[in-house]
C-alpha positions as CSV (number, residue, x, y, z in Angstrom):
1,X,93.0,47.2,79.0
2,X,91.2,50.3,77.4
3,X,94.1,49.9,74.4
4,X,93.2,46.7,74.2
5,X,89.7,46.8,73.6
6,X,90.3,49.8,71.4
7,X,92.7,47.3,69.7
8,X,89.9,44.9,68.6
9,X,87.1,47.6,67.9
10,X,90.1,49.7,65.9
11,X,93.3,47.4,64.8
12,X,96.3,49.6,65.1
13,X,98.1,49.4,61.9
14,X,101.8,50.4,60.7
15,X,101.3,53.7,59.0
16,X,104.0,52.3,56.6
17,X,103.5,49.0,55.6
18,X,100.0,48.1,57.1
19,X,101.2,45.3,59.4
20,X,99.0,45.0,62.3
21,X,99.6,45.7,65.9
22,X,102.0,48.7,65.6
23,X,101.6,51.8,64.8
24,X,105.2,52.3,62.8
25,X,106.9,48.8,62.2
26,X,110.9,48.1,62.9
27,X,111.6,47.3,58.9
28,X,109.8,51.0,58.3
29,X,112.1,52.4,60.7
30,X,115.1,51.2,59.4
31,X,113.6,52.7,55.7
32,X,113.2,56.5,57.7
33,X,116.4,55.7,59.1
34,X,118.4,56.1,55.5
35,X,120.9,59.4,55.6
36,X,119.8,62.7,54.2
37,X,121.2,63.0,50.5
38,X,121.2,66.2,48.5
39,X,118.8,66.3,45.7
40,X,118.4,68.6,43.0
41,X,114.7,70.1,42.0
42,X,113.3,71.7,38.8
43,X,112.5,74.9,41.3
44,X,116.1,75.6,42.6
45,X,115.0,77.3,46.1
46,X,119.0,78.6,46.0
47,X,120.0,76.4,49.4
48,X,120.9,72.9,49.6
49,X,117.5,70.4,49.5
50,X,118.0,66.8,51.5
51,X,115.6,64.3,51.3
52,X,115.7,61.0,53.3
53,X,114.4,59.0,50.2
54,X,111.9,58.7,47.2
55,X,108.6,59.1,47.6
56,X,107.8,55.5,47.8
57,X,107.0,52.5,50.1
58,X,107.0,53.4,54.1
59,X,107.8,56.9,52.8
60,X,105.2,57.7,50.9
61,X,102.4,55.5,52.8
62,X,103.6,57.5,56.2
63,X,103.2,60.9,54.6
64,X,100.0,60.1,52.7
65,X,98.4,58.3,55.9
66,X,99.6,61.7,58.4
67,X,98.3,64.4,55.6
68,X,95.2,62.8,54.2
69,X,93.7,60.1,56.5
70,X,94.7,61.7,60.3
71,X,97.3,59.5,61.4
72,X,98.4,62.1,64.1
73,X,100.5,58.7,65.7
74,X,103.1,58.9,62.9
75,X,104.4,62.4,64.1
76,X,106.7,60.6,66.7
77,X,108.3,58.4,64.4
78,X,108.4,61.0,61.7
79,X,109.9,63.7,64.0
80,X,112.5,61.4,65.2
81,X,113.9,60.6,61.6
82,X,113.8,64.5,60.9
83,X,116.6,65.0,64.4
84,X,118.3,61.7,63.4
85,X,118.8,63.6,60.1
86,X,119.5,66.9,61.3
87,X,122.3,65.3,63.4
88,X,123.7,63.6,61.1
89,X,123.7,66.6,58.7
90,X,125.4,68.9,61.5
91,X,128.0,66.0,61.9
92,X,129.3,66.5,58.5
93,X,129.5,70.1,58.8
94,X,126.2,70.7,56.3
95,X,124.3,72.3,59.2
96,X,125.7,74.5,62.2
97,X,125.8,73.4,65.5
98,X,123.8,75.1,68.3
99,X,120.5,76.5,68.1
100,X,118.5,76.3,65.0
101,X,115.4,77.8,64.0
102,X,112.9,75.4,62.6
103,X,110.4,76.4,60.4
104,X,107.5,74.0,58.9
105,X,107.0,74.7,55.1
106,X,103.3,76.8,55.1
107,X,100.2,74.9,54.2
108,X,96.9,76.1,53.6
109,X,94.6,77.3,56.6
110,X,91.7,75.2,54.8
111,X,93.7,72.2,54.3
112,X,95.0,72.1,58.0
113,X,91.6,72.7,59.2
114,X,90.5,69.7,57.2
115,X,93.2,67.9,58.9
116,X,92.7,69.0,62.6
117,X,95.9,70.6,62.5
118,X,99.5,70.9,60.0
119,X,100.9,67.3,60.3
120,X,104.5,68.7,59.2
121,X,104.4,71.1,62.0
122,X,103.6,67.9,64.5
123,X,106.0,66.3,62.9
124,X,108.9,69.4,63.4
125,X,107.6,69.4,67.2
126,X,108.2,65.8,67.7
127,X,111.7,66.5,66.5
128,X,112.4,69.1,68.8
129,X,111.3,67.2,72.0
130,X,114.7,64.6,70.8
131,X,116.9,67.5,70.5
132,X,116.3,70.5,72.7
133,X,118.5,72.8,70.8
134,X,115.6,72.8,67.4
135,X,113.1,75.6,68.0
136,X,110.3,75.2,65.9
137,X,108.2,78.4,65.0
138,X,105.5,78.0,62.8
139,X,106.0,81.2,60.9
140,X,104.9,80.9,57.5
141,X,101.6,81.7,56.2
142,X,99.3,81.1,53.0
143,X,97.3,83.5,51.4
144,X,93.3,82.5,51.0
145,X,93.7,82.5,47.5
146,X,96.4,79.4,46.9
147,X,95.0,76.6,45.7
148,X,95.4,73.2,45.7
149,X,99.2,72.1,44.4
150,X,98.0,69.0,43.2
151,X,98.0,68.4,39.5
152,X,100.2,71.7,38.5
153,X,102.9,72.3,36.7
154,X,106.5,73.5,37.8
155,X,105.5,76.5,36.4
156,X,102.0,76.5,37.7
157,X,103.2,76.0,41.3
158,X,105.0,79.2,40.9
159,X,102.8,81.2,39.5
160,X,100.1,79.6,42.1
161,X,102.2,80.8,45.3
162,X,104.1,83.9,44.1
163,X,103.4,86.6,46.3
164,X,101.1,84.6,48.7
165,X,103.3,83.6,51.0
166,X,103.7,85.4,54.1
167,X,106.1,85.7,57.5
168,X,105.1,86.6,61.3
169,X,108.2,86.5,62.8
170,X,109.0,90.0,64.3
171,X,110.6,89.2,67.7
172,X,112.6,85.9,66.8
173,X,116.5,86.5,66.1
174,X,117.5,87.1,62.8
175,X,121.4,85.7,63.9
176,X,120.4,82.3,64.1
177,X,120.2,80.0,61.3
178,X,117.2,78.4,59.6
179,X,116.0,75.1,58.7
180,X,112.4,74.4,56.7
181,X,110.8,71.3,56.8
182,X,108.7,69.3,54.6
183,X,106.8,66.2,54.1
184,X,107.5,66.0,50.7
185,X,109.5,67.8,47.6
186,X,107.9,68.1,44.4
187,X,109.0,70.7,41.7
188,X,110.7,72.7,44.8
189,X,108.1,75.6,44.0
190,X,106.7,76.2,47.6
191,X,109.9,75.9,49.4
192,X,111.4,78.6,46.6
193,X,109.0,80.9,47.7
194,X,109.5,79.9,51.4
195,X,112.8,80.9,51.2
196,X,112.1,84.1,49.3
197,X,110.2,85.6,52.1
198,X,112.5,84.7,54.6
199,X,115.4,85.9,53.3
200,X,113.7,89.3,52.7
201,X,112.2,89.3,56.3
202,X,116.2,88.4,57.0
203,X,116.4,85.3,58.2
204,X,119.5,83.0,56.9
205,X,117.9,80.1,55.9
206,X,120.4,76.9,55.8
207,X,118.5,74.4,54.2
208,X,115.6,72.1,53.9
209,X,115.3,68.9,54.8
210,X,111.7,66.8,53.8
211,X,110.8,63.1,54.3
212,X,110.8,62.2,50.9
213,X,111.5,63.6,47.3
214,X,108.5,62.5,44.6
């Protein structure tokens, strides 16, 4: 009854396509529910990159609606695309079976804040609880002093995060393998970097794997 009444006061909308009464819709499942394909970037992070789709339609309305307007409900269905894709990806040998780190692409303390909290690493969690063998440690950190990516250059987005990403991640296992995650792929600039610092804290990073490729 109480989701009811919250229903009138507060229609529940598909993060996706706006339809009321749902939170995700069926027809933007089936769009999170395309395969992973490989993509290439202007930033070549130096592992494969797999996106479920452009940045476009159910994609890009669910990623825009969980960063920027607080749509903490879309975590579920967005975390259960991510271990749809991750078993897919193991299934054609692209990722290793058994345990796999997971680590959530860093965002900015003030931007999380603003947010009530990192929607990717919700997101990464959500995954997890379908497939007990992803652990998810949120291990990557952003210096105060990187700004806003929105509006840079390729080059920019390097220059804006060289050096300013950081790792805690002393007593995790540097045998097992690594997977970041990401909303969303751009120039491939903060996932480079990502990948920089964990290969030098050594850490074997597999891939990444991100909603959507703009």
């Amino acid at each position: 009854m109480l989701a009811a009444l919250l229903d009138l006061v507060l229609p529940v909308r598909c993060g996706g396509c706006g339809v009321p009464g749902t939170p995700w819709c069926r027809e933007c499942a089936r769009a999170l529910n395309d395969p992973p394909a490989q993509v290439h970037v202007r930033v070549d992070p130096g592992v494969p990159v797999w996106a479920l789709g452009a940045y476009s339609g159910a994609r890009r309305n669910a990623v825009v609606a969980a960063k920027e307007r607080g749509r903490r409900d879309l975590a579920p269905p967005l975390g259960l695309a991510v271990a749809v894709a991750v078993a897919r990806l193991r299934r054609w040998g692209e990722l290793p079976a058994g345990p796999l780190i997971v680590v959530p692409a860093p965002t900015r303390a003030r931007a999380a804040r603003a947010r009530g909290g990192d929607p990717v690493t919700r997101m990464a969690r959500c995954a997890a609880s379908h497939d007990p063998s992803l652990h998810v440690h949120p291990m990557l950190v952003t210096g105060a002093r990187v700004r806003d990516s929105v509006g840079l250059s390729a080059s920019q987005r390097q220059d804006n995060l060289a050096g300013r990403i950081s790792i805690r991640a002393d007593s995790l296992p540097r045998s097992l393998p690594l997977l970041v995650i990401d909303d969303i792929v751009t120039t491939g600039a903060t996932t480079r970097e990502a990948v920089r610092v964990l290969r030098k804290a050594g850490f074997r990073t597999s891939g990444i794997l991100v909603i959507a490729r703009a």
